[in-house]
C-alpha positions as CSV (number, residue, x, y, z in Angstrom):
1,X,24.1,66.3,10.0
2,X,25.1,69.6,9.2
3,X,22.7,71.4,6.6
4,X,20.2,73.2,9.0
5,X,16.8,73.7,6.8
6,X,15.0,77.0,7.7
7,X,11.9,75.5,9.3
8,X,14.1,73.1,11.4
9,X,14.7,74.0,15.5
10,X,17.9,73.5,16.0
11,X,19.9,74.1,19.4
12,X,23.2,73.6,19.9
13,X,23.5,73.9,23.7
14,X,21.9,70.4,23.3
15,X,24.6,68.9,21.5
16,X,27.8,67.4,23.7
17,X,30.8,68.1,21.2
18,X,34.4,70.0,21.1
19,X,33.0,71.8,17.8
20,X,29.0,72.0,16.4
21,X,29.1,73.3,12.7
22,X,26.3,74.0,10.8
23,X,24.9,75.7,7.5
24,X,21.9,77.1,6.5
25,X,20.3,79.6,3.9
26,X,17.9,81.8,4.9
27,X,15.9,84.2,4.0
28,X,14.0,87.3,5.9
29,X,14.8,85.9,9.6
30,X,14.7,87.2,12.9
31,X,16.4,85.8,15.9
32,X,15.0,87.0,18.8
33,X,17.6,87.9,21.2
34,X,19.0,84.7,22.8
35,X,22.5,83.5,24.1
36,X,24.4,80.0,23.9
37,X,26.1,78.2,26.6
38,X,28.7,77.9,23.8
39,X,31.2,80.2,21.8
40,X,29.9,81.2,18.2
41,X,31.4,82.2,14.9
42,X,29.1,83.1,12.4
43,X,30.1,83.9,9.1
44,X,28.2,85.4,6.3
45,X,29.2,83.5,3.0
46,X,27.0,85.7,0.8
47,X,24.3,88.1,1.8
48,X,24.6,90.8,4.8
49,X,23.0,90.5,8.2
50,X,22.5,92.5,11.4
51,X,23.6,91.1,14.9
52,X,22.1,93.2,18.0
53,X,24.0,93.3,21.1
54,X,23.7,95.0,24.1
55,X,23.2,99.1,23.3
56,X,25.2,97.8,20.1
57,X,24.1,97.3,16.3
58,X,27.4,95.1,14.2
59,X,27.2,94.8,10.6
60,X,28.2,91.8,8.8
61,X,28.8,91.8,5.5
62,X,29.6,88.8,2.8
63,X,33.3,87.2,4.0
64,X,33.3,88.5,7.1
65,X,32.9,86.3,9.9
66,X,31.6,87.3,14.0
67,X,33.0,85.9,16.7
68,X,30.2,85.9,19.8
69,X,31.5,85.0,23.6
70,X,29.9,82.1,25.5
71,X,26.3,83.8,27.5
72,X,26.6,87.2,25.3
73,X,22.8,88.4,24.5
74,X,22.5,89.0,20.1
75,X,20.2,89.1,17.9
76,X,20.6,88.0,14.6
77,X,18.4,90.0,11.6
78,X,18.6,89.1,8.1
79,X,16.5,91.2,5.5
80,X,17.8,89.6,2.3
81,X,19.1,86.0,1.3
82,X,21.8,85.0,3.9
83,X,24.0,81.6,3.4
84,X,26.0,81.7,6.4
85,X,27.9,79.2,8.3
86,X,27.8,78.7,12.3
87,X,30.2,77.0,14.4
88,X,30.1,76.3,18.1
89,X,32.9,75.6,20.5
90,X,33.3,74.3,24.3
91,X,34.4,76.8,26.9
92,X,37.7,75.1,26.7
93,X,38.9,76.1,23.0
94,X,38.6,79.8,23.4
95,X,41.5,81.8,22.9
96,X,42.6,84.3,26.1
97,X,41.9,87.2,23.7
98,X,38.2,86.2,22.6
99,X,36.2,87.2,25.1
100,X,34.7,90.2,23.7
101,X,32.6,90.6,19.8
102,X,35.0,90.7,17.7
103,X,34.5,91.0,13.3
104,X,36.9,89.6,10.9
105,X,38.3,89.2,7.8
106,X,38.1,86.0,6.1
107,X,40.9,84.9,3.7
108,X,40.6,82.0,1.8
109,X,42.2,79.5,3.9
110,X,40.4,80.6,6.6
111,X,37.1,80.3,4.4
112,X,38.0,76.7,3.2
113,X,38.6,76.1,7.0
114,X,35.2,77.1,8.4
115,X,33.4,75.2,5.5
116,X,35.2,72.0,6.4
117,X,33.9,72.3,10.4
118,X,30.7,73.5,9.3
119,X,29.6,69.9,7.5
120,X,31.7,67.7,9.5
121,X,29.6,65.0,11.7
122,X,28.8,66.8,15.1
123,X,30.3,63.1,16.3
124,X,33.6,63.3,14.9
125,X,36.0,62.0,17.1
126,X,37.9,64.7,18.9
127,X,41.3,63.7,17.5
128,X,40.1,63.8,14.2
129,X,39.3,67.9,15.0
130,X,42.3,68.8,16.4
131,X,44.7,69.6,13.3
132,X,41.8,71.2,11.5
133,X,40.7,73.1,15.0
134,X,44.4,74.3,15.7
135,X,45.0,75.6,12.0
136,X,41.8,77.7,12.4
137,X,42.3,78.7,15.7
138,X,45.3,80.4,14.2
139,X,44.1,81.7,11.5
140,X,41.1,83.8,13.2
141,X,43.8,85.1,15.8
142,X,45.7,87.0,13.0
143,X,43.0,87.7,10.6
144,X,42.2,91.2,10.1
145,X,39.6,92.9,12.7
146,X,36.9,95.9,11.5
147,X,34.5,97.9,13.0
148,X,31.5,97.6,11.6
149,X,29.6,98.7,14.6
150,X,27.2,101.5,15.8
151,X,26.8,102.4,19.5
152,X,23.2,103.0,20.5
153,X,22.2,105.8,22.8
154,X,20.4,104.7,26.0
155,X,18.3,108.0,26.7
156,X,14.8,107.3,27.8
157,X,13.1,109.6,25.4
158,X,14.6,107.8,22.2
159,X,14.2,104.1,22.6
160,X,10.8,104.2,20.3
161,X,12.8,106.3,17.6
162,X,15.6,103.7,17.7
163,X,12.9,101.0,17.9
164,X,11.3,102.5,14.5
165,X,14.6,103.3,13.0
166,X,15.4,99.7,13.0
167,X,12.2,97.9,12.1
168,X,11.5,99.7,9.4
169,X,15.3,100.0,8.3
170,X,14.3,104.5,8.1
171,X,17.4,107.2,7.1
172,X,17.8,109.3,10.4
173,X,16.8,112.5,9.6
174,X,19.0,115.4,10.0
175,X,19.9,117.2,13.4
176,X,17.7,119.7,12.8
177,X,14.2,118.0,11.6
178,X,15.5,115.1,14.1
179,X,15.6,117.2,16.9
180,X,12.2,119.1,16.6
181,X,10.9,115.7,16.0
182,X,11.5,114.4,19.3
183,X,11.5,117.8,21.0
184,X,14.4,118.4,21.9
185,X,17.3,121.4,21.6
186,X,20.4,120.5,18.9
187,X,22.5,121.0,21.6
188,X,20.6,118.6,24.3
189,X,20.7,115.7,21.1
190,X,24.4,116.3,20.5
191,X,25.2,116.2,23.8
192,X,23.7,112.9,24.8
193,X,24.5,111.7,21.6
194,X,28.5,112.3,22.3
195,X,27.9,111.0,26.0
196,X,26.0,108.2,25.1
197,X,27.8,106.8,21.7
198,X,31.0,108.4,21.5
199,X,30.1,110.7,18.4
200,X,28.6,113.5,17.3
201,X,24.8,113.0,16.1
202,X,26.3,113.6,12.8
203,X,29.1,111.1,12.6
204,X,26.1,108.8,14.1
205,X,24.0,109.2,11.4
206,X,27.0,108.9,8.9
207,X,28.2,105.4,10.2
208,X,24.5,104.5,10.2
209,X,24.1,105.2,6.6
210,X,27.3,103.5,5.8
211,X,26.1,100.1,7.4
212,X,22.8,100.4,5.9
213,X,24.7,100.9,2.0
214,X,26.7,98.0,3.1
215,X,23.2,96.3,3.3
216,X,21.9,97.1,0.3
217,X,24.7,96.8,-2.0
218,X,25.0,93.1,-0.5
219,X,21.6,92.8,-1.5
220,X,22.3,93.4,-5.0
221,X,21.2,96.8,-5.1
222,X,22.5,98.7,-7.8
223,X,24.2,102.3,-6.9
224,X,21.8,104.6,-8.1
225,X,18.9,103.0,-6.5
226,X,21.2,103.0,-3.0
227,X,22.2,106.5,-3.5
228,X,18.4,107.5,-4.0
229,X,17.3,105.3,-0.4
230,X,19.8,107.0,1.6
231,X,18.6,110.8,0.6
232,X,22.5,111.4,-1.7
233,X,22.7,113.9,-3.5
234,X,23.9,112.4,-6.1
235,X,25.4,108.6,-7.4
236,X,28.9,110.5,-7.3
237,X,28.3,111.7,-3.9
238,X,27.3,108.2,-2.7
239,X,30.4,106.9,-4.4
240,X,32.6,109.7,-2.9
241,X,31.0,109.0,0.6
242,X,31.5,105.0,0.5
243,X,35.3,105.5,-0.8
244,X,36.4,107.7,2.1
245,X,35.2,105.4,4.6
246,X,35.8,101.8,3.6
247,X,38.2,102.7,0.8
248,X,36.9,100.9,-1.7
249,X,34.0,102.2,-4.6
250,X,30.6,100.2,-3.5
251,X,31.0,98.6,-7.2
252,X,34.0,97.0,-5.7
253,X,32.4,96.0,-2.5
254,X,29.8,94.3,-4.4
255,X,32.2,92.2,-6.5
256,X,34.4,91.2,-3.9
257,X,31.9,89.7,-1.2
C-alpha cells in the first residue's frame, strides 16, 4: 500500500525494502522534529511546506523536491493543503554527493519517475526497481539545485523571537523597531546577525519575506492580499521585489507550480 491517509501512523524505518514510497494529502500538519534510519525525498506536488533543520528553515514550494540524509533531525510544517510524495531508500543507494539537504528542480520525467515509486508495492521485487531506481537516480543528480533556505541565528537572547516568528508565521520588524524590541544596539543585532547567518539583518529579513510570499502565493493567495501581509508598499513593489530575486512575476510562480 501506498496512499498514506492523514490519521494513519506510518513509519518507514519499520519497513525492510530497497525503496518505501508513499503519498498522502494533508492539511495543517506538524511533524515534530524526528529523523529516519533511511534516506528521504520528499516532494511537494502542490501546496508549499516548511522543513526545519538544525539552526536552518528550507522552503519547499510546489515541483520542488528535498532530498534529507539518513539520521538528519527535520521538521516538516505544512499550513495549507500539501499533496506531496515521500520516498525512502537503504543506506546502499545513496549517491557519494548526497549527504548533505539538498532542493531541486523537478522536470517532468523526473516527476513521472517519483509518482511511479511512490505507489509501487513496498514488496516489489528488487529487480523489478532497478531500471526505474537507476533512471531516477540520474535524474535527481543533474537536476537543478536552489536555495531556498534561511540560516537561523543561535544567540541566547533571540530563541523566543524566532520561536514566535515562526509559530505565528509574524513579518520581522524592521532593524530599528526590532532592535529596541529586544534591547539591543543596531550594531550588536547586525553584528550577530552577519556572525551568526551569514547576512546582514536586512538581507535576513528580505529572504525571510521572500520564503513567506513563496508560501502564500502557493496557497492561492492573490498578490494584493500577499503584498498587504508582508507590510509592501505597494502590489508593484511586491512584484518588483519577487522579480529580482526568483526572476519570475509571483503571477508566474503561481501558475507554474
Amino acid at each position: 500500500m501506498a496512499i498514506i491517509h492523514p490519521q494513519q501512523d506510518f513509519n518507514p524505518d519499520l519497513i525492510d525494502a530497497m525503496v518505501v514510497g508513499v503519498a498522502s494529502k494533508l492539511a495543517v500538519h506538524d511533524s515534530g522534529p524526528h529523523t529516519h534510519r533511511s534516506h528521504q525525498l520528499l516532494f511537494a506536488q502542490a501546496g508549499c511546506m516548511s522543513i526545519e533543520l538544525e539552526q536552518r528553515i528550507c522552503l519547499l514550494p510546489p515541483s520542488r523536491a528535498v532530498w534529507i540524509p539518513a539520521g538528519m533531525v527535520h521538521r516538516v510544517l505544512m499550513t495549507g493543503v500539501v499533496e506531496y510524495r515521500s520516498l525512502y531508500f537503504s543506506l546502499d543507494t545513496v549517491l557519494p554527493d548526497f549527504d548533505k539537504v539538498q532542493i531541486m528542480d523537478v522536470n517532468p520525467l523526473l516527476r513521472e519517475l517519483i509518482e511511479r515509486m511512490a505507489h509501487w508495492q513496498w514488496d516489489m521485487p528488487v529487480g523489478d526497481q532497478k531500471t526505474v531506481l537507476a533512471l531516477f537516480l540520474e535524474e535527481i543528480k543533474s537536476a537543478p539545485r536552489e536555495y531556498w533556505q534561511l540560516k537561523m541565528p543561535k544567540h541566547p537572547r533571540l530563541q523566543t523571537w524566532l520561536s514566535d516568528l515562526k509559530q505565528d508565521h509574524l513579518l520581522p520588524e524592521q532593524l530599528n523597531t526590532f532592535s529596541k524590541q529586544i534591547g539591543m544596539s543596531t550594531k550588536t543585532v547586525s553584528r550577530i546577525f552577519k556572525a551568526e547567518t551569514g547576512m546582514s539583518y536586512q538581507a535576513w529579513r528580505q529572504q525571510w519575506r521572500l520564503l513567506k510570499a513563496m508560501n502564500l502565493l502557493a496557497d492561492d493567495l492573490q498578490v494584493n492580499q500577499v503584498a498587504d501581509k508582508l507590510a509592501f508598499s505597494s502590489d508593484s513593489a511586491f512584484i518588483s521585489f519577487f522579480k529580482k530575486h526568483t526572476g519570475h512575476t509571483p503571477l508566474h510562480y503561481q501558475n507554474n507550480e
